[in-house]
C-alpha atoms as an extended CHARMM CRD file, in Angstrom:
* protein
*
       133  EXT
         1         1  UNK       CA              0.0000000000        0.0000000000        0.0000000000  PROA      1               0.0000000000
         2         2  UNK       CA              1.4160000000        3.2560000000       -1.1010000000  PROA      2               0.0000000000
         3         3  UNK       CA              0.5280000000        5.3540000000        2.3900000000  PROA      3               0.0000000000
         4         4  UNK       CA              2.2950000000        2.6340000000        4.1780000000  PROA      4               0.0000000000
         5         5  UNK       CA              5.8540000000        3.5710000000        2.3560000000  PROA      5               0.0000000000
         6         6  UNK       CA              4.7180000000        7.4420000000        2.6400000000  PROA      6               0.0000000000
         7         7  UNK       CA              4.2830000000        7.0690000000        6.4040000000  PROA      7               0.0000000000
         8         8  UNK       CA              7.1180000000        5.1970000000        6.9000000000  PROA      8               0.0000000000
         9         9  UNK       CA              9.2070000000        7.6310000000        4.7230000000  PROA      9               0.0000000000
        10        10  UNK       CA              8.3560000000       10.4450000000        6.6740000000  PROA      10              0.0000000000
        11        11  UNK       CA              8.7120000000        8.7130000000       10.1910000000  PROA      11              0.0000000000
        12        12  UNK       CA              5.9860000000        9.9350000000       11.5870000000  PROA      12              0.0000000000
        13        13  UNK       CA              2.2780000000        9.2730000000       11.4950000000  PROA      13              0.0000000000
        14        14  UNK       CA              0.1210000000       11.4500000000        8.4850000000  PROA      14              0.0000000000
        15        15  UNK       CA             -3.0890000000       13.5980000000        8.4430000000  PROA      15              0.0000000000
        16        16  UNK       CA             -5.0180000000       12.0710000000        5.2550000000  PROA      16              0.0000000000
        17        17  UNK       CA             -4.2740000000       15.7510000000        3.3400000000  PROA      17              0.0000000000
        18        18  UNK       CA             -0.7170000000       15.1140000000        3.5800000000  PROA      18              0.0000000000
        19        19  UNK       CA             -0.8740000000       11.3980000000        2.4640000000  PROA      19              0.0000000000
        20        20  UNK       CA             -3.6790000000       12.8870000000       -0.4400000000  PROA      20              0.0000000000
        21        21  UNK       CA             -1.0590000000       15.8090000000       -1.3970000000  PROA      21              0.0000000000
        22        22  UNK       CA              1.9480000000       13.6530000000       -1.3120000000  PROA      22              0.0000000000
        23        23  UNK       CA              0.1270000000       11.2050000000       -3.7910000000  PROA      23              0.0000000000
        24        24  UNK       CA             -1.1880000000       13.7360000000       -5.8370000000  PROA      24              0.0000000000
        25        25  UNK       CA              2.3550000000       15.4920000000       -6.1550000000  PROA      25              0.0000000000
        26        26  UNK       CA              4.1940000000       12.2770000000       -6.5920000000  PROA      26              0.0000000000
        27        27  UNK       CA              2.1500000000        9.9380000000       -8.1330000000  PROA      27              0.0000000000
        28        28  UNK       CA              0.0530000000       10.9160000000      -11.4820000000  PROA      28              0.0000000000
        29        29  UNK       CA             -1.4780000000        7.6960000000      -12.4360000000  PROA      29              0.0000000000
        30        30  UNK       CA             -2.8360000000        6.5150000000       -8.9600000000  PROA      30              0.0000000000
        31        31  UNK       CA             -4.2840000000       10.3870000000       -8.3740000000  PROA      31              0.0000000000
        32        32  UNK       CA             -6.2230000000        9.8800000000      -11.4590000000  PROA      32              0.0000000000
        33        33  UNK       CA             -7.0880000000        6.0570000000      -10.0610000000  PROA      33              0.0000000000
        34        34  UNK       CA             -8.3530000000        7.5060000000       -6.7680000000  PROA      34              0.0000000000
        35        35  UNK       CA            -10.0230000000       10.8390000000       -8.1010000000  PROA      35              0.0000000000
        36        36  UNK       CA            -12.1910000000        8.8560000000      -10.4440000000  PROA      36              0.0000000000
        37        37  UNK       CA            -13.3000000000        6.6800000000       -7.1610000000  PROA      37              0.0000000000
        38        38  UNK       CA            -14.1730000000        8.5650000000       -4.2370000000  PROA      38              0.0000000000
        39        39  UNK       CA            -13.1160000000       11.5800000000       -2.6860000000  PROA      39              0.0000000000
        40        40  UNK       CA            -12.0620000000       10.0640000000        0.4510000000  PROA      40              0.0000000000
        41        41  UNK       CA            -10.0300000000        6.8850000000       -0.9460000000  PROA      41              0.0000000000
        42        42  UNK       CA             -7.2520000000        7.4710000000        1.2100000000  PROA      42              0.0000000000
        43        43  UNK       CA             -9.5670000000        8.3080000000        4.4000000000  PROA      43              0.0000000000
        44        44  UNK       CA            -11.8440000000        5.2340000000        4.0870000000  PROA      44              0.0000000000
        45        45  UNK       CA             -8.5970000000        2.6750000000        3.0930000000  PROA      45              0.0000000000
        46        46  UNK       CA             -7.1390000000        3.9000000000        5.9490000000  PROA      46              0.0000000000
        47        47  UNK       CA             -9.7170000000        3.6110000000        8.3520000000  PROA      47              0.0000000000
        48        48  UNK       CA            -10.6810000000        0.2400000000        7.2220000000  PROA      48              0.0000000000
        49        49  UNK       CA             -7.1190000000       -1.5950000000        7.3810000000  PROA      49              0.0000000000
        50        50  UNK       CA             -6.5250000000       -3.8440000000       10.3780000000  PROA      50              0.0000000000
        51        51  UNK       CA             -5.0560000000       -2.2940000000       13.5550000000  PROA      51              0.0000000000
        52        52  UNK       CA             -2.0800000000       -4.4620000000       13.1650000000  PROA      52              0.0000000000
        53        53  UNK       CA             -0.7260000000       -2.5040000000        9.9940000000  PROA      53              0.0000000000
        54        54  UNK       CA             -1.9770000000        1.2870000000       10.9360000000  PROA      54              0.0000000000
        55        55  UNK       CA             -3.0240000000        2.8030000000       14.2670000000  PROA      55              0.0000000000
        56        56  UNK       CA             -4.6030000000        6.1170000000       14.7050000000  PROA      56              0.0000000000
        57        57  UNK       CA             -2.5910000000        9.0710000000       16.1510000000  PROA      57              0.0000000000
        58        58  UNK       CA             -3.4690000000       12.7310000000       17.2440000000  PROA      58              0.0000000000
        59        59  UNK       CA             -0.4040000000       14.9440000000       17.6960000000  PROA      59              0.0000000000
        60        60  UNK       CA              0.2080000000       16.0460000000       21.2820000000  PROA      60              0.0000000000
        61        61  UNK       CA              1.1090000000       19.8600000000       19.6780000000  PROA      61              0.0000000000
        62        62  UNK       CA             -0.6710000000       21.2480000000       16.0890000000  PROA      62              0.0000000000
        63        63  UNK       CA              0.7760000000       20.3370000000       13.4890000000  PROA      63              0.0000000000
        64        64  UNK       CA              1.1650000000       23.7360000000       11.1080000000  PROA      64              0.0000000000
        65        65  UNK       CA             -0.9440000000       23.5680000000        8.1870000000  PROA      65              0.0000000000
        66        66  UNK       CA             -3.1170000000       20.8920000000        9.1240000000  PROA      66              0.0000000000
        67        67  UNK       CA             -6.6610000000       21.0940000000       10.6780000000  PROA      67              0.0000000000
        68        68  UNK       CA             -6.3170000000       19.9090000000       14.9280000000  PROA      68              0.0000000000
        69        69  UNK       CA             -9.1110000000       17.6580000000       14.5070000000  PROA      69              0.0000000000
        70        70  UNK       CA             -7.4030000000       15.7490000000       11.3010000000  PROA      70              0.0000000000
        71        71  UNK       CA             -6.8470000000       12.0120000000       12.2900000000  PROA      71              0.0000000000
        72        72  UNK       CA             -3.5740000000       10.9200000000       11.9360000000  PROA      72              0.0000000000
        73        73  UNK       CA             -2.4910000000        7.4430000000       10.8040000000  PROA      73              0.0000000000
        74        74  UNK       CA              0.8930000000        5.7170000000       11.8180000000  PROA      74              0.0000000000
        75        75  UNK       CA              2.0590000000        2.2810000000       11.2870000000  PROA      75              0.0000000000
        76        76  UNK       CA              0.9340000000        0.5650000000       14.4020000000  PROA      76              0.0000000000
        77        77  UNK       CA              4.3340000000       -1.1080000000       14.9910000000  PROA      77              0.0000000000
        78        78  UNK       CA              6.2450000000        2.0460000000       15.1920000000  PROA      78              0.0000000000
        79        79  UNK       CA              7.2700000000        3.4080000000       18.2240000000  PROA      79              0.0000000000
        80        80  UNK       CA              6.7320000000        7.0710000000       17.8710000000  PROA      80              0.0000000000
        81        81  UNK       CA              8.0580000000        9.5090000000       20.4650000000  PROA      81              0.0000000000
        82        82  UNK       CA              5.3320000000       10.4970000000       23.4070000000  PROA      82              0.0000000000
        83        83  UNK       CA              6.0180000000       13.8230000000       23.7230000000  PROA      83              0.0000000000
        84        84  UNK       CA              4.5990000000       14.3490000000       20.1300000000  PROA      84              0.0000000000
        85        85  UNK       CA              2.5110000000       11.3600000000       19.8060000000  PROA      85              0.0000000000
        86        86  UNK       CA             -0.9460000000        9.5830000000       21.3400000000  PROA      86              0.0000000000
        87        87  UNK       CA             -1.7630000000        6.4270000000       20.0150000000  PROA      87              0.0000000000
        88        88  UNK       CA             -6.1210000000        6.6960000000       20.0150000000  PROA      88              0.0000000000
        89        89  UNK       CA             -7.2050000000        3.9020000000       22.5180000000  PROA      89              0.0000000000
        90        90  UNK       CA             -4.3170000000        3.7980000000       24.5630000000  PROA      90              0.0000000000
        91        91  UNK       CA             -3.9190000000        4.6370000000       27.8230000000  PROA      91              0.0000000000
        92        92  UNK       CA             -2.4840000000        8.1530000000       27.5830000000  PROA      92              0.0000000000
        93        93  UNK       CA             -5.3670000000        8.8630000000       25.4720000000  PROA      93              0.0000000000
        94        94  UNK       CA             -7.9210000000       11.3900000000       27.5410000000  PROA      94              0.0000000000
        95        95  UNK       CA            -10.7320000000        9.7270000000       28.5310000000  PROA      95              0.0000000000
        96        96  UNK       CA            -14.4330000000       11.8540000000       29.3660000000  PROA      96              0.0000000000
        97        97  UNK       CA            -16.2090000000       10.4090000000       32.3340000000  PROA      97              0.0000000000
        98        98  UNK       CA            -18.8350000000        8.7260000000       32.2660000000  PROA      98              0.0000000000
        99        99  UNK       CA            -21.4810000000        9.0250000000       35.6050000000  PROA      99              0.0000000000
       100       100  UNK       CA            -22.3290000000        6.0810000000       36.5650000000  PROA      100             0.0000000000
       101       101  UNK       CA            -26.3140000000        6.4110000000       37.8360000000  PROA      101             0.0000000000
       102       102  UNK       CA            -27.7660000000        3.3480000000       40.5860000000  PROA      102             0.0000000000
       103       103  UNK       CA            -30.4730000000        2.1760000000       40.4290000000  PROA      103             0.0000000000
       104       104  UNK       CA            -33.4370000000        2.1250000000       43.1260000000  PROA      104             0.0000000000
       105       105  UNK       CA            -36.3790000000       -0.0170000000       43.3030000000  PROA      105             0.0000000000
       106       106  UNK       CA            -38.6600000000       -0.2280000000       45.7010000000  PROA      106             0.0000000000
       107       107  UNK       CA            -37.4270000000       -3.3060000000       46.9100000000  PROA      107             0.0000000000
       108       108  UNK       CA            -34.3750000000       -1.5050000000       48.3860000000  PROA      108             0.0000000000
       109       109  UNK       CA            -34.1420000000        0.3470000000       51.8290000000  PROA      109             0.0000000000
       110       110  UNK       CA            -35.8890000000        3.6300000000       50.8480000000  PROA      110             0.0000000000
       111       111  UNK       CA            -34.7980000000        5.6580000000       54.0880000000  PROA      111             0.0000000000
       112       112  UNK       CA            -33.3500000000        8.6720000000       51.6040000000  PROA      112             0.0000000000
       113       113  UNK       CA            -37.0460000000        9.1250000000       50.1480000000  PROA      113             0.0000000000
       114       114  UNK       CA            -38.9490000000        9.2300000000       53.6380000000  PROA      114             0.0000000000
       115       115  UNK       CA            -37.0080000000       12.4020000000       54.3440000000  PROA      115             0.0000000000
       116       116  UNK       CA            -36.8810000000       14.1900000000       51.5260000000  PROA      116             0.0000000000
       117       117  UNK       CA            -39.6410000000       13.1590000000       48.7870000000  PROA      117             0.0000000000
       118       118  UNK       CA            -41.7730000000       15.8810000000       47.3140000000  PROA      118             0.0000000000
       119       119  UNK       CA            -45.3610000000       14.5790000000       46.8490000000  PROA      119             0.0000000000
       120       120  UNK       CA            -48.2730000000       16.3720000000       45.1040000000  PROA      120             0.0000000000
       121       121  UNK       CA            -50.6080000000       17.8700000000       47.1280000000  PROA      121             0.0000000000
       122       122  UNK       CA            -54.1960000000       17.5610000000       45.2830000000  PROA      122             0.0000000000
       123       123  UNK       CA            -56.3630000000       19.3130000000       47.9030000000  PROA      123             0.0000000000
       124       124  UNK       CA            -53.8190000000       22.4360000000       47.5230000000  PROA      124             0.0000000000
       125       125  UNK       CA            -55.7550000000       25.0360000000       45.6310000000  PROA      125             0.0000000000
       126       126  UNK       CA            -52.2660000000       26.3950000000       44.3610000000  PROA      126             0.0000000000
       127       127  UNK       CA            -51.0870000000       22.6530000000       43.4150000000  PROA      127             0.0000000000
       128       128  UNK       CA            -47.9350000000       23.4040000000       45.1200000000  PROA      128             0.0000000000
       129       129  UNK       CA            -45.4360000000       20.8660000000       45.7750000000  PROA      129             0.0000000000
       130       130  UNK       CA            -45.1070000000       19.9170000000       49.7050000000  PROA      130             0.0000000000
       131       131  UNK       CA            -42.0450000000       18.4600000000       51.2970000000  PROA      131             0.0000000000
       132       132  UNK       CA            -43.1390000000       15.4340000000       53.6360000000  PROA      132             0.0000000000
       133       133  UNK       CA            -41.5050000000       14.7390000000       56.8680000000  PROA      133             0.0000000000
């Protein structure tokens, strides 16, 4: 695969623009191959190889001239330095939180509800909520 050699020629992992320019600047006949097929060749080849021949990558600082939400792909092998480089689903990678909500039924001890459940009042002329003791 051609953006395996231009990846590994440039020893570092490649936003899909640069892979797309260096193929259109370099190589005529497979431009005209991939511009008759899809727009995003190189994007959707990419994304669909096996992990064990490309990774994903985001850049730890921009990269000039390329968008900081690109997705970068690096040959999954290589050991790139990680001061510049997170691999996407490793460790390192930032991670968002996600709450994790319990459950209560009404089979479980309910003591936090008999002090401070709100019930609706239906004899209240203002249908005002009224906190139950």
């Amino acid at each position: 695969m051609k953006a395996l050699q231009i990846i590994k020629q440039q020893k570092r992992p490649m936003a899909v623009l640069e892979i797309q320019n260096y193929i259109r600047d370099n190589e005529k006949d497979l431009w005209q191959e991939m511009e008759q097929k899809c727009n995003d060749y190189v994007r959707i080849i990419l994304s669909l190889t096996k992990n064990k021949l490309i990774s994903k990558y985001k850049p730890v600082h921009p990269v000039p001239g390329i968008d900081k939400r690109a997705t970068f792909y690096g040959i999954a092998s290589e050991k790139y330095p990680n001061e510049s480089w997170i691999k996407l689903g490793s460790v390192k990678e930032e991670k968002i939180p996600v709450a994790q909500i319990e459950c209560i039924d009404d089979k479980q001890d309910s003591s936090f509800f008999d002090n401070f459940s709100e019930i609706y009042n239906p004899q209240d002329d203002d249908k005002k909520l009224i906190e139950t003791k």
